[in-house]
N, C-alpha and C positions, 0 to 999 in steps of 0.2 A: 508541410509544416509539422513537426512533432508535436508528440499528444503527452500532456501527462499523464500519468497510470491512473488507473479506480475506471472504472465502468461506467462512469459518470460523465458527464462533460462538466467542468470544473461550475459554471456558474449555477447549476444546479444544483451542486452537492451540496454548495454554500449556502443554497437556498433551502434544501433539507435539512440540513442541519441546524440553521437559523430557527425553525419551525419547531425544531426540537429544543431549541431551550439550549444548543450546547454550541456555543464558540467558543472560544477558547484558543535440481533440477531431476527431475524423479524419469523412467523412462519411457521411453516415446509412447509407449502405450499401456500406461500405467497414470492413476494419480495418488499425488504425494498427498497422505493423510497425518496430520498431526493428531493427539490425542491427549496430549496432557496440559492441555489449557495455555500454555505460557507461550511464552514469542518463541519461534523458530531460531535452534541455535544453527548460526551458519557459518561459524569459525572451527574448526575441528582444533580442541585445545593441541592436539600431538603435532601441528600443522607448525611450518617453518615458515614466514613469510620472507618475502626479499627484502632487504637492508633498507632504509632510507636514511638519506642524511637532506635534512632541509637549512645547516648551519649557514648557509650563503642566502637564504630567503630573506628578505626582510618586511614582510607582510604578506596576508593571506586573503583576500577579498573574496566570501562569498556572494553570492546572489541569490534573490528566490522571490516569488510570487507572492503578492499575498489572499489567493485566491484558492486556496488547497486546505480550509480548515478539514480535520486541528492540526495539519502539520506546518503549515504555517500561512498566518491569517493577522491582524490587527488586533488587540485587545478594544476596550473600549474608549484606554484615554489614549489612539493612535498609536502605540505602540509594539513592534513587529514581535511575536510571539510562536508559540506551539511546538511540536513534538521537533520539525528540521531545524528551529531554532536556539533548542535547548542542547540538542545532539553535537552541532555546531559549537558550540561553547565545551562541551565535555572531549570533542575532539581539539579544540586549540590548547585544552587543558594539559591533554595527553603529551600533545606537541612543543609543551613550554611553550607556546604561543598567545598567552592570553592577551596580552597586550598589543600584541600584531595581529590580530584578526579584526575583521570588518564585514560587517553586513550589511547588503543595501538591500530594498524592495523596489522589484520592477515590474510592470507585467509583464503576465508570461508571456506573450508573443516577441517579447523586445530581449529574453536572455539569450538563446542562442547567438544573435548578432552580438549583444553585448561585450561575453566571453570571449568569440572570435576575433574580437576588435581592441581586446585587452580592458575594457573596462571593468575586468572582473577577472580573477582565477579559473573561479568555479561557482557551477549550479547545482544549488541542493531544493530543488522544487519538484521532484517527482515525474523528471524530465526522460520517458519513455526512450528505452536503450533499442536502437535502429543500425540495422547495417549503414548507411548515409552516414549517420551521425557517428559512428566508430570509425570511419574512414575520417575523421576531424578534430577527433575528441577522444579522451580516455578517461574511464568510466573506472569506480574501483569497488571492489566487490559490494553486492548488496546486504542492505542492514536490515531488512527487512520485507517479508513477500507479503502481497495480498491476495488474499484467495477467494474461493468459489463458496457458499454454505448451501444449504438447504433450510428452508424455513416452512412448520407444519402449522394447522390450527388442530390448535389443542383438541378440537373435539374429530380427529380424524380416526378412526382406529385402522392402526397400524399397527402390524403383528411384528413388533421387532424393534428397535431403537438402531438399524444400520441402513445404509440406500437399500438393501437387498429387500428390504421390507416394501420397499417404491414399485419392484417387476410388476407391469404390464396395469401400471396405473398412470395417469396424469398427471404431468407436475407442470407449472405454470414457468415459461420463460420469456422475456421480451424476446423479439422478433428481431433477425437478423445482427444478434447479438454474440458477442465469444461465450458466452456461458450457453448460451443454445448450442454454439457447436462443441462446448467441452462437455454436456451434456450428451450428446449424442453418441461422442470418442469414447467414454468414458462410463457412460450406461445404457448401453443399447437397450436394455429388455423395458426400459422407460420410455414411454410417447410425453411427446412434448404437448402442451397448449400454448399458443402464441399469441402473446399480447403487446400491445402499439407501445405502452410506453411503464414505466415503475406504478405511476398512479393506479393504471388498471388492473399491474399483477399484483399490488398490495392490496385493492378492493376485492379480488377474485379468491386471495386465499382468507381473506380475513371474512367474507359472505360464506366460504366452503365451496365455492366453485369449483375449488381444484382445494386439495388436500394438502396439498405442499405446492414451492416453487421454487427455483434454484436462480442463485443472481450473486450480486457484487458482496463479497465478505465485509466490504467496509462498512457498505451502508446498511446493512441487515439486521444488525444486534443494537443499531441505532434505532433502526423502525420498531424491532421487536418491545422495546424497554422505554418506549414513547407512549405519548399520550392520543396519535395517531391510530395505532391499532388496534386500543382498546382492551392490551391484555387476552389479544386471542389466540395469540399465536408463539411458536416458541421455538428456538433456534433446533435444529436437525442434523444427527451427526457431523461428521464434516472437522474441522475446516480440510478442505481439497485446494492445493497447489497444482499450478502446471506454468511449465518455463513455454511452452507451445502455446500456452490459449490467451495466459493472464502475463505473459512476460517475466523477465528475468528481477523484477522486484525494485525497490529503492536505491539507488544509488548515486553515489558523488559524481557529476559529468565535471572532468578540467581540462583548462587549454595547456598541454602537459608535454609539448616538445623534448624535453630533456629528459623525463620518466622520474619526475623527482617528488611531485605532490600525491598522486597516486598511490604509490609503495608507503609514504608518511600514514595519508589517507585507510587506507587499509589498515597500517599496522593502528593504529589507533582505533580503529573500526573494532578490530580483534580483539584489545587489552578490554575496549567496554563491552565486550560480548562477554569476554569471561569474567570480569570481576563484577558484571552485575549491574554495572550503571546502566547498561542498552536497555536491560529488563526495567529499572525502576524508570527510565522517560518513557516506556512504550505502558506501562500501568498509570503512569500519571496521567495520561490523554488519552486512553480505553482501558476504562475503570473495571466495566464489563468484559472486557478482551474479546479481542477477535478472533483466536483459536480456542 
């Protein structure tokens, strides 16, 4: 069964986030460091993409979950909302499609069959890109990566504002986790501490257990800037990418025989990368930002 991306198992996050008060490829042995706070640009403006023509389409049925806040989740008067939802609209906009586009909410266990079965074009829910699933489906570029951070308590002293300041001290990771092992790839001269589950590695940095902890970029700038933490602790260089540990990021999954919605996909993907729209949905529903 495919997994949505985040580090999370989805009815979790929902349930973290709920608590908070908020509904609503680098190389092989290297990680990719952002540094200037903003969403990752992933369209190279000098970049040609291939042509689409969707004149023969005559409707665009997405799908998506509504169990991925904020990217798309229910408001309060049942209405499907969040960040894959708004993006959706700014893409049919792109496509002259406003009027032919459609969004249904299903659970996620039920889209993959759905789209293969034509009840849908496509999945925009966070639907985790798999060799299986590529031999089925086409996928168009990603809009978006999530990454790895580091989170300190404030009262650590650490001689430095970079990981390099972390050698040969203890950072806190869940156990048997991709960030334990992108941790490992990625900082050797760092020992790990291992813990059962998020609840214990948020208790253990925010008591000073461990000084830092390394885990899911999503949910970290949520904990840090809640009322859960208490103000102890404070985001840590970072944000760190990796197409090996964290996957290849957000993307459009279609049932796309012909190679016709993909290429559209894309190139609309790209016109909002660069003129700005991608950046104001991805601020509108991480006010704080993730990088």
């Amino acid at each position: 069964m495919p997994r949505q991306l985040a580090s999370l198992k989805l009815p979790s996050l929902s349930i973290f986030l709920a608590t908070l008060g908020i509904l609503f490829s680098p190389p092989a042995e290297s990680a990719e460091k952002n540094t200037d706070g903003m969403l990752p640009v992933l369209f190279d403006t000098r970049e040609r993409l291939p042509s689409a023509n969707i004149s023969d389409i005559s409707s665009i049925r997405f799908l998506m979950s509504v169990d991925f806040p904020p990217f798309n989740f229910t408001d309060q008067n049942g209405r499907l909302t969040g960040f894959n939802v708004d993006l959706v609209r700014e893409v049919c906009a792109q496509l002259k499609m406003d009027a032919k586009c459609q969004m249904q909410a299903l659970p996620f266990d039920e889209l993959e069959a759905a789209v293969e079965m034509g009840e849908g074009d496509a999945v925009v829910s966070g639907m985790a890109v798999t060799g299986s699933l590529r031999q089925r489906f086409s996928f168009s570029r990603p809009y978006m990566m999530l990454p790895a951070r580091f989170v300190a308590n404030k009262n650590a002293k650490l001689q430095g504002s970079a990981a390099t300041a972390l050698a040969k001290r203890k950072v806190g990771v869940v156990a048997d986790s991709r960030h334990q092992a992108m941790l490992k790839a990625f900082f050797p001269d760092i020992t790990s501490t291992e813990y059962k589950n998020y609840d214990e590695l948020f208790e253990a940095v925010k008591t000073g257990a461990v000084d830092t902890i390394f885990a899911d970029g999503l949910r970290l700038p949520f904990w840090v800037s809640g009322a859960a933490s208490a103000d102890c602790c404070e985001l840590f260089d970072g944000p760190y990418m990796s197409d090996k540990f964290l996957g290849e990021g957000l993307t459009i999954m279609a049932n796309d025989p012909e190679n016709v919605l993909i290429p559209a996909f894309d190139q609309a993907l790209a016109t909002l990368s660069r003129n700005g729209k991608l950046d104001e949905i991805y601020r509108r529903y991480f006010p704080r930002g993730l990088y």
